[in-house]
C-alpha positions in Angstrom: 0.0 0.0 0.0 0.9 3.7 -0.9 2.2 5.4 2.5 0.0 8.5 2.9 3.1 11.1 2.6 4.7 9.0 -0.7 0.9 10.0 -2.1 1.1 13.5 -0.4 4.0 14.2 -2.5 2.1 12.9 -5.8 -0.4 15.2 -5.3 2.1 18.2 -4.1 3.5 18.1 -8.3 -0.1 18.7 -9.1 -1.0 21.1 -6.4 0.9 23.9 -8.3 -1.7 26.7 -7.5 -0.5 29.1 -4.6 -3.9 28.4 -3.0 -3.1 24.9 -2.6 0.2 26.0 0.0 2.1 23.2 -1.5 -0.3 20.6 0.3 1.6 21.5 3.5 -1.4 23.1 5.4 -4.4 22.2 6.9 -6.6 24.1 4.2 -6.5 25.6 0.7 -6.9 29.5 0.7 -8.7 30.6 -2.1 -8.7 34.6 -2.9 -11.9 36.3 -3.3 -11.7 39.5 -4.3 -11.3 40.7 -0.7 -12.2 38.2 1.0 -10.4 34.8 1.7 -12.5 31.1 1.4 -10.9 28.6 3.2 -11.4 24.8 2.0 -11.1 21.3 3.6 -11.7 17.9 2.9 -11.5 15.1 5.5 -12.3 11.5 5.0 -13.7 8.7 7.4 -13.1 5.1 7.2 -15.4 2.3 9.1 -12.7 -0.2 10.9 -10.1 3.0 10.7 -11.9 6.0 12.5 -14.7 4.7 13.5 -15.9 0.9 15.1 -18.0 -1.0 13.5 -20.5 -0.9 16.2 -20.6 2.6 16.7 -23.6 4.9 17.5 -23.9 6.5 13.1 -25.0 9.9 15.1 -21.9 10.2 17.0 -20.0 9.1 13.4 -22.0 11.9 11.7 -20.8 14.6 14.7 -16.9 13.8 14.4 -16.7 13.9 10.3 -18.2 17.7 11.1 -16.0 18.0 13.6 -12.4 17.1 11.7 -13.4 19.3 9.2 -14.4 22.0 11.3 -11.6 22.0 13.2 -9.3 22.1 9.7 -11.3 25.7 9.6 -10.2 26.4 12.9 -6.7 26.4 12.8 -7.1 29.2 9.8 -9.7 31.2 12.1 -12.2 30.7 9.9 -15.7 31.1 10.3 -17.9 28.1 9.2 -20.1 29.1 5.6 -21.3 25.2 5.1 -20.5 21.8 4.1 -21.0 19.5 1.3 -21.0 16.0 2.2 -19.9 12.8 0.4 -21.9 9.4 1.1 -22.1 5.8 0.7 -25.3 4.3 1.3 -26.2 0.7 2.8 -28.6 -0.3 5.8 -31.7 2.1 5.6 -31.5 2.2 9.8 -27.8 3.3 9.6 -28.6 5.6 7.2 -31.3 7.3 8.6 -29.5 7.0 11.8 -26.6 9.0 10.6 -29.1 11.6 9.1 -30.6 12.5 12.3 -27.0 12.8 14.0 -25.6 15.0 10.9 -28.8 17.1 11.9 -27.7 17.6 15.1 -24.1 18.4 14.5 -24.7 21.1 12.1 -27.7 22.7 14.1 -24.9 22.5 17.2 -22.0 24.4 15.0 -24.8 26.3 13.0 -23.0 25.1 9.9 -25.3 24.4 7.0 -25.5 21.4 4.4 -24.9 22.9 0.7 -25.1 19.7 -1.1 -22.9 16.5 -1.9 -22.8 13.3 -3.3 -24.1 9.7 -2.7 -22.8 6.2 -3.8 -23.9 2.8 -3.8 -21.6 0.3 -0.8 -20.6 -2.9 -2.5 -18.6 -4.1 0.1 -18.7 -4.5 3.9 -17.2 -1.5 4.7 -18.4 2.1 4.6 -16.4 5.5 3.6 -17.5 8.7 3.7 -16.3 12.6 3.0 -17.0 16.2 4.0 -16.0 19.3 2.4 -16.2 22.1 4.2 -16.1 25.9 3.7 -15.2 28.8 5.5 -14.8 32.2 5.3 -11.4 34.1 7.2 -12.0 36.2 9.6 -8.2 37.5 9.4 -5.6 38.5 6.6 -2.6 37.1 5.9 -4.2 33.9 6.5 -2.6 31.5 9.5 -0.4 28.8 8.3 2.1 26.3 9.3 4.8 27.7 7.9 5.2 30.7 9.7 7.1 30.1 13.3 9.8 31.6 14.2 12.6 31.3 16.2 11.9 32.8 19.7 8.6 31.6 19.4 6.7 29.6 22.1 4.7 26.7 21.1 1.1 26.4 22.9 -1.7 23.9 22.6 -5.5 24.7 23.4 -6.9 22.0 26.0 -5.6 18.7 27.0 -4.6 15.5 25.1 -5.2 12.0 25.6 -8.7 11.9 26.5 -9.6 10.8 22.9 -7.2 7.6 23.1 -8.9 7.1 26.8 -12.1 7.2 25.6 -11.3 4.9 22.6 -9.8 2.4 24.5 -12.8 1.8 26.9 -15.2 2.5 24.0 -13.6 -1.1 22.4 -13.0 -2.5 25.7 -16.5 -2.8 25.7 -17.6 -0.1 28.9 -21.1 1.5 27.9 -20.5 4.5 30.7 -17.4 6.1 29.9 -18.3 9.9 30.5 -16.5 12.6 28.9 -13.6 10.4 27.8 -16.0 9.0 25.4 -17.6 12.0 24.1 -14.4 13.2 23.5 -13.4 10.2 20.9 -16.8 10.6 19.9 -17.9 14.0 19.6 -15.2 16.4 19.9 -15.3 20.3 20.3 -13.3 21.9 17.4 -12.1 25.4 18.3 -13.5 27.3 16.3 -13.8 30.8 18.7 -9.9 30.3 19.9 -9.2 30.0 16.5 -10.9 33.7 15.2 -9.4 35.2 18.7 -5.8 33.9 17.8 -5.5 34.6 14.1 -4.3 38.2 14.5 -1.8 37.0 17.2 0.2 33.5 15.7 2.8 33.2 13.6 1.9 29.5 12.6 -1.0 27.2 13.6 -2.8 23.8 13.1 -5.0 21.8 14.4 -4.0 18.5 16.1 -5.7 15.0 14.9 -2.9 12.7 14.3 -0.6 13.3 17.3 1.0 16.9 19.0 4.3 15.0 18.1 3.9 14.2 14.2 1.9 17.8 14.1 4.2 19.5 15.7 7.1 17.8 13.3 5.1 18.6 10.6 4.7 22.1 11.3 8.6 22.3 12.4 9.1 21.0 8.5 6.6 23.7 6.9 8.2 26.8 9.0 12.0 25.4 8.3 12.8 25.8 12.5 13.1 23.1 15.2 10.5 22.5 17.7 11.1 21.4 21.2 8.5 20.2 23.0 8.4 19.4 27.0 6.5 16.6 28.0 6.7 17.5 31.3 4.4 20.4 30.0 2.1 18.4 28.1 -1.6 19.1 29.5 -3.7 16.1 30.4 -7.2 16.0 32.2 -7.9 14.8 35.3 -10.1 11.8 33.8 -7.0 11.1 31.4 -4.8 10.7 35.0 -7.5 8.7 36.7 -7.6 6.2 34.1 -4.2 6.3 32.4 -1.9 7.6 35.5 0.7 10.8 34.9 4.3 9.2 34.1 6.3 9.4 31.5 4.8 7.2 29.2 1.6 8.2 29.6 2.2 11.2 28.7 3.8 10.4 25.7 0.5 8.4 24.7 -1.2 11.2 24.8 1.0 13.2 22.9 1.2 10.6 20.2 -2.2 9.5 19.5 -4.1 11.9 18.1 -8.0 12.8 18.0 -7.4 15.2 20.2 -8.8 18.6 17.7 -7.0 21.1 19.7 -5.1 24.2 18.0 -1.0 23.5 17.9 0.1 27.2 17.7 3.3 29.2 17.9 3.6 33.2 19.0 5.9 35.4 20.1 6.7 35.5 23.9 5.7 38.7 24.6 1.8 38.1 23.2 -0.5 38.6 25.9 -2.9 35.6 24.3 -6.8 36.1 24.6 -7.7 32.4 25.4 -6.1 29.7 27.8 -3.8 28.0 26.5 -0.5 25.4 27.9 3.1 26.6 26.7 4.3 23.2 25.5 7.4 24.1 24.1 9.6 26.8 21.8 10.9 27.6 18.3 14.5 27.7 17.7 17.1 27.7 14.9 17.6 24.2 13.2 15.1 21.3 11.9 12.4 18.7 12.9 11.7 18.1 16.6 13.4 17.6 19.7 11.8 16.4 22.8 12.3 16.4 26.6 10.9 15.5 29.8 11.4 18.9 31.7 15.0 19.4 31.3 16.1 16.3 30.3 16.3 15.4 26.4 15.1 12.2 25.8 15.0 10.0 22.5 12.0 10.0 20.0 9.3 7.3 20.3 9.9 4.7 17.3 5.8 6.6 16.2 5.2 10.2 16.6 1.3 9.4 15.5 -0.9 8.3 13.3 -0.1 7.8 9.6 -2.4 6.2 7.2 
């Protein structure tokens, strides 16, 4: 199987227009006259980011979500979505309908329109395009930390890979760990409030490490980030503990939908936010457990 970056770079040779950002952001920007659109499109597989036997409602909330939260990280503000379906078992189906009526009622997003096909095999995919409008010019992107910078990250992590984990473990009563594998919050408000302020952001869904690398790659700069720092919930220590490792889990999984953002020290930020780590002269990532540099894990995240 094609790795997902070998395929990445396929389509960067394509992606020659300068609102494609050389396929290294979390969005295309498309200039409007004035105004900026900002474009996603995220993908959902059965048996990959979602179980088999999960609830098609809380499936129909996180495909919004993951695309919403691609809008986030640009400080976007949500104009609609266009969705891409398979069809297969009418109860499912209708199932899913009901939840995608309550996601986009919840985000006040609307649906503009899409695409059906037919499932011929046991397994279902589905897509969501979704639109948004910038609320700030130039644009956020990952390419634009700088040395000096700090590194900050909305929220906690972990919870998501929690959640999951007693989700297929079989628990029915899981709490917020579960909603937040299954329906997670993108940040959409931190995201207008920080535009002005960043020098680079993104949103996190495969993993603050690989993110973070990735956005390291896009600004040129090395990123350290303290582990030590990393912000976790107090459900996420109840269940998973606070050492070392777990901490690394959580900054390694993904799901997560928090904003991965960088900004000068001085910035007096207008939402709370953990300082997880700085921007300094050199390439890729470094990481530590408070002062102490310690050795990569063999997988920063997830990779298709």
């Amino acid at each position: 199987m094609t790795s997902e970056s070998t395929f990445i770079n396929l389509m960067r040779a394509l992606a020659t227009d300068p609102s494609a950002r050389s396929l290294l952001d979390d969005c295309a920007v498309i200039s409007v006259g004035a105004e900026n659109l900002i474009l996603t499109h995220d993908m959902m597989a059965e048996g990959v980011h979602w179980l088999s036997n999960a609830d098609p409602a809380d499936v129909a909330w996180k495909l919004v979500a993951s695309n919403l939260s691609d809008l986030a990280s640009k400080g976007a503000r949500p104009l609609g979505v266009l969705l891409g379906f398979m069809l297969g078992e009418d109860a499912w189906d209708r199932a899913f309908a009901a939840g995608l009526q309550t996601a986009l009622v919840h985000f006040d997003v609307p649906l503009l329109g899409g695409d059906t096909v037919a499932n011929r095999g046991d397994k279902r995919a589905l897509g969501l395009t979704a639109i948004g409008a910038a609320t700030y010019t130039p644009v956020p992107a990952r390419s634009g930390a700088r040395p000096g910078d700090m590194v900050y990250l909305t929220g906690t992590l972990g919870d998501a890979l929690a959640g999951f984990e007693l989700i297929e473990a079989g628990f029915d009563e899981v709490g917020p760990l579960a909603n937040a594998y299954n329906r997670p919050e993108p940040r959409l408000t931190e995201g207008q409030l920080l535009a002005p302020l960043v020098h680079a952001m993104m949103d996190i869904s495969d993993g603050l490490l690989i993110d973070a690398e990735r956005l390291a790659s896009a600004s040129k700069v090395e990123i350290g980030i303290d582990l030590a720092r990393v912000p976790l919930s107090p459900s996420y220590i109840s269940y998973r503990g606070d050492a070392l490792e777990s901490r690394m889990q959580a900054a390694s999984w993904g799901d997560d939908y928090q904003l991965l953002f960088t900004a000068a020290p001085e910035i007096d930020l207008p939402i709370a936010a953990t300082q997880v780590g700085d921007v300094r002269e050199g390439t890729g990532l470094s990481l530590y457990d408070a002062e102490r540099r310690i050795a990569l894990p063999p997988s920063l995240g997830y990779q298709h």
